[in-house]
Every structure is written in structure tokens, then in C-alpha cells.
MIDOSE-1310 file (N, C-alpha, C; in nm, 2 decimals, decimal comma, always signed):
residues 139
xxxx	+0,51/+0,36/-0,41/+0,39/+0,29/-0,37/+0,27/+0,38/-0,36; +0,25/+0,51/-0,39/+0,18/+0,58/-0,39/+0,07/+0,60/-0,41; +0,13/+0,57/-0,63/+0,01/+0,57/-0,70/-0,05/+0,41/-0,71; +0,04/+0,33/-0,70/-0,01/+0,19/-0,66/-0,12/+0,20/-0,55
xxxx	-0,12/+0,24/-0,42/-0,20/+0,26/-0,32/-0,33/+0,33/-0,39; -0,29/+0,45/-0,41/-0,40/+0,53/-0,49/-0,49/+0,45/-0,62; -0,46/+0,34/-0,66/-0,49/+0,27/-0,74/-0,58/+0,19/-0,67; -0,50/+0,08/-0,61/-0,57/-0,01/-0,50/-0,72/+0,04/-0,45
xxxx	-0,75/+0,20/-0,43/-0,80/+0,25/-0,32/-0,95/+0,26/-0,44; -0,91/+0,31/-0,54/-0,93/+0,35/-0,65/-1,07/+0,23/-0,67; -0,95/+0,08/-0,69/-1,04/-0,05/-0,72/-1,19/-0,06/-0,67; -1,16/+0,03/-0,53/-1,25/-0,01/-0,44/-1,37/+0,05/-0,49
xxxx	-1,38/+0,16/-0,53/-1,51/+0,23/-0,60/-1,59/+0,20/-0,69; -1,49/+0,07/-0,79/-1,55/+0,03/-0,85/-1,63/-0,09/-0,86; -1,60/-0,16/-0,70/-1,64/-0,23/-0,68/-1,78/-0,19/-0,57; -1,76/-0,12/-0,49/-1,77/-0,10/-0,36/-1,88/+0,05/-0,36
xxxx	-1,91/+0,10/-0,51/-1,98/+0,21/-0,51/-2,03/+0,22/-0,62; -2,12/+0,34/-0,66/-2,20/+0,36/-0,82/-2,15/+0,50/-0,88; -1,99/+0,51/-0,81/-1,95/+0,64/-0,88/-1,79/+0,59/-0,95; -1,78/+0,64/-1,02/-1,60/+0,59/-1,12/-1,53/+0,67/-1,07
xxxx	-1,41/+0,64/-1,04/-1,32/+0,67/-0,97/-1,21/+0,77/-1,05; -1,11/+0,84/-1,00/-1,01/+0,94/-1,15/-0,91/+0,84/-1,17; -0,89/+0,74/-1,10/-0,79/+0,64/-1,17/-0,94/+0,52/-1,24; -0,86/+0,46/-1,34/-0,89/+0,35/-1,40/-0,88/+0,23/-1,37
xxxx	-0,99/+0,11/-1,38/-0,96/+0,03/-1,27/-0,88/-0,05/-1,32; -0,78/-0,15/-1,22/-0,70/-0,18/-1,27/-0,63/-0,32/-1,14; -0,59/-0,42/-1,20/-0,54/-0,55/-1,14/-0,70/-0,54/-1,03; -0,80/-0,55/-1,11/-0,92/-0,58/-0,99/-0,94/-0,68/-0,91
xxxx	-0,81/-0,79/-0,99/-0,83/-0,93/-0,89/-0,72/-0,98/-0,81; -0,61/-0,85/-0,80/-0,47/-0,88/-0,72/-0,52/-0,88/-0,61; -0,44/-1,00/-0,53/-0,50/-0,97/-0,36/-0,52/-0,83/-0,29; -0,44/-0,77/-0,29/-0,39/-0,66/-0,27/-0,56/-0,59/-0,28
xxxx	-0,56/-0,56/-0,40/-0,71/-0,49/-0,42/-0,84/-0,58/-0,34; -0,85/-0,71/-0,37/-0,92/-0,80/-0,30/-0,95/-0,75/-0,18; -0,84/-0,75/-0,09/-0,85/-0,73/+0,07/-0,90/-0,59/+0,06; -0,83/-0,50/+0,02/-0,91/-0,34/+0,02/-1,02/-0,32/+0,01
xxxx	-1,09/-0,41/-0,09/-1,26/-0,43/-0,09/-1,30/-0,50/+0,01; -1,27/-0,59/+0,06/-1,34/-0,66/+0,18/-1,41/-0,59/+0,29; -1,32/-0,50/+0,34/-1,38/-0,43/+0,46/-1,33/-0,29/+0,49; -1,44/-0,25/+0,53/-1,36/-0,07/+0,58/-1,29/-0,08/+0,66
xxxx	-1,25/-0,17/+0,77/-1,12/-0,17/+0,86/-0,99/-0,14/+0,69; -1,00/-0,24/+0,64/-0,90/-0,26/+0,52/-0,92/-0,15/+0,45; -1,00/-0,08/+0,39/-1,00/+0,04/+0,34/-0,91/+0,18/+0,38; -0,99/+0,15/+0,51/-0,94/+0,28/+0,60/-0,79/+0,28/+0,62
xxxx	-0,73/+0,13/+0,68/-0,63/+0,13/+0,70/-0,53/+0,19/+0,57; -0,53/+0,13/+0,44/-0,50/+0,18/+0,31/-0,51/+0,32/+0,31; -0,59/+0,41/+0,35/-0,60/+0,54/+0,36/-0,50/+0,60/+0,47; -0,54/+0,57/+0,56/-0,37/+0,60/+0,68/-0,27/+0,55/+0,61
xxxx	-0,26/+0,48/+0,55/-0,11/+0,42/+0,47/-0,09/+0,55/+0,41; -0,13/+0,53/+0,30/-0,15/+0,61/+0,16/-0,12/+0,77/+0,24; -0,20/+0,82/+0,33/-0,19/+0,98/+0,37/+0,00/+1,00/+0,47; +0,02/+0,85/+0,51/+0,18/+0,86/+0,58/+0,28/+0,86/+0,49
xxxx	+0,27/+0,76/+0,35/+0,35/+0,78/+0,23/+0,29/+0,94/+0,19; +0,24/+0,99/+0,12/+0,23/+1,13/+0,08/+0,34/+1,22/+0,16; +0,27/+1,23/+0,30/+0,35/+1,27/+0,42/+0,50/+1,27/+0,43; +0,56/+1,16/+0,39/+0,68/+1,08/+0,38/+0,76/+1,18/+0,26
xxxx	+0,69/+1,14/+0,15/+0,71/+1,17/+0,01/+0,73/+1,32/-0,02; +0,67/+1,42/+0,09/+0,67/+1,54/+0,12/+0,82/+1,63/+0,15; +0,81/+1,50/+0,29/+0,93/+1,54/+0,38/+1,06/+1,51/+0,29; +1,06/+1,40/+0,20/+1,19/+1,44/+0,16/+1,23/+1,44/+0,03
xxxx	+1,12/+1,50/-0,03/+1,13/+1,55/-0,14/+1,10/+1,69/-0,15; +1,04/+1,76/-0,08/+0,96/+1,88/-0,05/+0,90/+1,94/-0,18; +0,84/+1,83/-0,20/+0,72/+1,84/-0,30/+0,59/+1,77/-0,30; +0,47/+1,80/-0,33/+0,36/+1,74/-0,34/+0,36/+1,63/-0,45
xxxx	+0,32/+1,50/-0,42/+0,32/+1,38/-0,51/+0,19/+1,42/-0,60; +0,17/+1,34/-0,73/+0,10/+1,42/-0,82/+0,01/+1,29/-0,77; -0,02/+1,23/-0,72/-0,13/+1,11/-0,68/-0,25/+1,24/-0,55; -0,12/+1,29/-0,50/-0,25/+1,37/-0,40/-0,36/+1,41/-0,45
xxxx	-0,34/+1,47/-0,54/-0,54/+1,52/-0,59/-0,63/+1,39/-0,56; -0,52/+1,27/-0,64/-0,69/+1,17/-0,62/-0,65/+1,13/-0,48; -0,59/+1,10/-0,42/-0,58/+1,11/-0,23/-0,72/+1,18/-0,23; -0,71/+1,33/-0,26/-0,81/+1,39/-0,18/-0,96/+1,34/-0,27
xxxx	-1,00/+1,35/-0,39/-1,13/+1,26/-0,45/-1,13/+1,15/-0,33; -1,00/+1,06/-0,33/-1,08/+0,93/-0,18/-1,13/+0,96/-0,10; -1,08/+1,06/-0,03/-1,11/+1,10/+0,09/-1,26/+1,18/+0,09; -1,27/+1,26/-0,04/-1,40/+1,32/-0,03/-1,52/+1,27/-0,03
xxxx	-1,50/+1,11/-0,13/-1,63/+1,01/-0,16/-1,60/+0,91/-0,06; -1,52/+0,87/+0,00/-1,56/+0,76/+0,05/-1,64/+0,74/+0,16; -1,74/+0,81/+0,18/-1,89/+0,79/+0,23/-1,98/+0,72/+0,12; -1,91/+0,70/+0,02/-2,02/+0,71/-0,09/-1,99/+0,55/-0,11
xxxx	-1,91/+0,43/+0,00/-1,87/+0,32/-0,03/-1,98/+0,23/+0,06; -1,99/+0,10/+0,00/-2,03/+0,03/+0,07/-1,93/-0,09/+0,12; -1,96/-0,16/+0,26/-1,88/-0,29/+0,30/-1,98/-0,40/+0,34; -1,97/-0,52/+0,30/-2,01/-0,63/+0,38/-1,94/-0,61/+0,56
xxxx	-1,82/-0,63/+0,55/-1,77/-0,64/+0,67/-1,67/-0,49/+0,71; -1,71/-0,46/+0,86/-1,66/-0,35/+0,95/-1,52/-0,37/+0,97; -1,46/-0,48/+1,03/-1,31/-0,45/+1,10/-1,19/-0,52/+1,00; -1,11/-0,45/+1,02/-0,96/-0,52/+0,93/-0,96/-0,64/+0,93
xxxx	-0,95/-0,74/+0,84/-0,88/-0,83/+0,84/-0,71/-0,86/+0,82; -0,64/-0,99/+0,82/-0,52/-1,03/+0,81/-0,46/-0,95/+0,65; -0,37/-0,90/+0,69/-0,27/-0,84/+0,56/-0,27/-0,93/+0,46; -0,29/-0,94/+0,35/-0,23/-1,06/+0,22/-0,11/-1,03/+0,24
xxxx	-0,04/-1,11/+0,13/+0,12/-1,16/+0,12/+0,11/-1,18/-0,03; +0,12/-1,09/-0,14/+0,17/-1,06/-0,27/+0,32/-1,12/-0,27; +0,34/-1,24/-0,24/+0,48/-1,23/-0,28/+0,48/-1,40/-0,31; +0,60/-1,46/-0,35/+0,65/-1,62/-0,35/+0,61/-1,63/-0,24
xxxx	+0,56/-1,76/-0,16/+0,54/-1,86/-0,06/+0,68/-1,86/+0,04; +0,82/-1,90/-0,03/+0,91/-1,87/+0,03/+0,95/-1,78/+0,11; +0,85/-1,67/+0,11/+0,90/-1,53/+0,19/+0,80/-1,55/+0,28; +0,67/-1,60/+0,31/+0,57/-1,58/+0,34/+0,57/-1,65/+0,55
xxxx	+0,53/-1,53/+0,61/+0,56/-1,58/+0,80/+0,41/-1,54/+0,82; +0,36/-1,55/+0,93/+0,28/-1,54/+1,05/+0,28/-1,39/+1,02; +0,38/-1,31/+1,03/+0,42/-1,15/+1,05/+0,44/-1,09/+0,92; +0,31/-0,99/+0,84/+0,33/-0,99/+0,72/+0,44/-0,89/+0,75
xxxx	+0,46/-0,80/+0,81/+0,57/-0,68/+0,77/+0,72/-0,82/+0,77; +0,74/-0,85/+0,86/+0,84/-0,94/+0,85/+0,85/-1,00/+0,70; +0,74/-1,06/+0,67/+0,76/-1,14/+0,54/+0,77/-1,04/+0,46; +0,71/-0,94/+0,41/+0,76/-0,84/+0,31/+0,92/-0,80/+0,36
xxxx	+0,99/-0,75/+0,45/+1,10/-0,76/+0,47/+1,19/-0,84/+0,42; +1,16/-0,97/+0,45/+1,21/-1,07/+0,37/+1,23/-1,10/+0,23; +1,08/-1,07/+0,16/+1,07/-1,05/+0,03/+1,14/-0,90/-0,03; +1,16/-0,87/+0,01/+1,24/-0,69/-0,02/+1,37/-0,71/-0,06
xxxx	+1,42/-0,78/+0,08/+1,57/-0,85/+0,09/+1,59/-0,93/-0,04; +1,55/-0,99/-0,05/+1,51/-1,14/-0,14/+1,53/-1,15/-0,28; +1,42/-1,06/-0,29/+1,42/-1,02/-0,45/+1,44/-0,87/-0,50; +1,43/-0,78/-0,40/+1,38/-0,67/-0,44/+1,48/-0,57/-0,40
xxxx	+1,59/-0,57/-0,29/+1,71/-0,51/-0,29/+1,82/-0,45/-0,40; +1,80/-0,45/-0,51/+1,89/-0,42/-0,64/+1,84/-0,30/-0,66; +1,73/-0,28/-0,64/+1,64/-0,15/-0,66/+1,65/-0,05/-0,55; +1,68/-0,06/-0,45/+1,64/-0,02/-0,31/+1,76/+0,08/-0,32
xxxx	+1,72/+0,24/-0,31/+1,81/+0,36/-0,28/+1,77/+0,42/-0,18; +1,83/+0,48/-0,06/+1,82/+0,58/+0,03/+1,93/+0,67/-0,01; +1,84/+0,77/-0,07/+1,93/+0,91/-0,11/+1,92/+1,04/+0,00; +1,78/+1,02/+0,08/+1,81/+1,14/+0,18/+1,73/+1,09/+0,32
xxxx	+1,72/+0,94/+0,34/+1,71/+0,90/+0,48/+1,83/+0,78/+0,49; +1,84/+0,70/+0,58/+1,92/+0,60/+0,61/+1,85/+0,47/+0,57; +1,89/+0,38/+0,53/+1,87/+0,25/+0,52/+1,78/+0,16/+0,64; +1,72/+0,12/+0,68/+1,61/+0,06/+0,75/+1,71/-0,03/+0,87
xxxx	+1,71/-0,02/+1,00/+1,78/-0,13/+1,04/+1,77/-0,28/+1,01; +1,62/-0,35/+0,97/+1,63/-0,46/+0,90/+1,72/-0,49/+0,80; +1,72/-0,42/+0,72/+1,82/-0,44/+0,59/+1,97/-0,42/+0,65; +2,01/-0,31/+0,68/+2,15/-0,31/+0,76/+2,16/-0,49/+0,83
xxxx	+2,11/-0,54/+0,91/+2,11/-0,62/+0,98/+2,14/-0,76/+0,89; +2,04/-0,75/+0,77/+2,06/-0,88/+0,68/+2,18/-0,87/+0,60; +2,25/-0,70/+0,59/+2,37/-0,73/+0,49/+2,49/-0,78/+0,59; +2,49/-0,70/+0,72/+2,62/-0,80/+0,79/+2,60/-0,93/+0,79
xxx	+2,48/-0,98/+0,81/+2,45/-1,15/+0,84/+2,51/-1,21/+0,72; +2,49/-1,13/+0,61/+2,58/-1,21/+0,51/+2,74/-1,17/+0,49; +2,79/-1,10/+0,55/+2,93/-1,10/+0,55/+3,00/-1,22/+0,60
């Protein structure tokens, strides 16, 4: 989710500024990017995301992700953004309706479980207690 983030953050410049970004813009009308442009609460927050994944991606890989360079371009221009609106708004829900709660981490949870578990490896942390929790429930 890195360079996806890095992407997302990316959109914003091109919306949101008069400078081009080192990614290419891209899905400019997925929710996802949508809410990112809406407001600097939403920006910002995307940026704490994005700098805890790096961080993450660090620790247990003990390597630098090749997205960090443009991490740091965001971080160097994003004075250079404009917003209609100041504070975060509500998380979107990129996913089927069927997954979708009140509680987006919950609903992505859900949606992870759902569809997206076939893919899901922990090679050098442990498994999430949500997901532990949903595989006994199905035993």
C-alpha cells in the first residue's frame, strides 16, 4: 500500500496545485483519491499513514521502500497545496456494500477477510488478532 498511498497523495498535486508531481496521475476519480483532495485534515492524515507504512516496511524488511524519495518530494511541496476545506472528513469505503459498517477499519477488516485473505502472508510479524479471531469463528 505504499506506492498506492504515494500515488493517492501524488493525485492531490494535480489537482490541488500548479506543480506535477514524480508519480503520474492516476485513478483521479477513485474515492480514495477523491477524499485525499477534499481536505488537508485528509491529506495530512494520508501522510501519517504513508510515513507509519515506510516505517513499518523498514522494520521488517530492513530496507528503504523505493516510494520514499517521492514520500519525501510530498513532504517538501506540500505547502505548495491548496484546500477548500481544513479538517478530516469520514474515511471512504472502496469496497462491495456488503462489507460496508459505521466503522471503516472494521469494514475493511471485513472486506480483507472476505475477499482478500488468499493473498494475506505474515512472514516476519504475526497475524492480526482480527483475522485469528475470524478463522476460529469458522471452525
Amino acid at each position: 500500500m505504499i506506492v498506492e498511498s504515494c500515488q493517492i497523495l501524488c493525485s492531490v498535486f494535480y489537482n490541488n496545485s500548479k506543480i506535477i508531481p514524480p508519480y503520474k496521475l492516476t485513478h483521479q476519480n477513485h474515492p480514495c483519491c477523491l477524499w485525499a483532495r477534499k481536505s488537508s485534515g485528509n491529506f495530512n492524515w494520508l501522510t501519517a499513514h504513508t510515513r507509519a507504512l515506510l516505517a513499518e516496511y523498514t522494520k521488517r524488511y530492513t530496507k528503504t521502500h523505493k516510494s520514499a524519495e517521492i514520500f519525501e518530494w510530498i513532504k517538501k511541496n506540500k505547502s505548495k497545496l491548496f484546500f477548500l476545506e481544513k479538517k478530516r472528513t469520514p474515511f471512504v469505503q472502496a469496497m462491495p456494500e456488503i462489507y460496508q459498517t459505521d466503522d471503516a477499519v472494521e469494514a475493511y477488516r471485513n472486506y480483507y477477510i472476505g475477499e482478500k485473505n488468499k493473498f494475506a502472508l505474515w512472514r516476519k510479524s504475526r497475524k492480526p488478532y482480527w483475522f485469528i479471531l475470524k478463522e476460529i469463528k469458522e471452525k
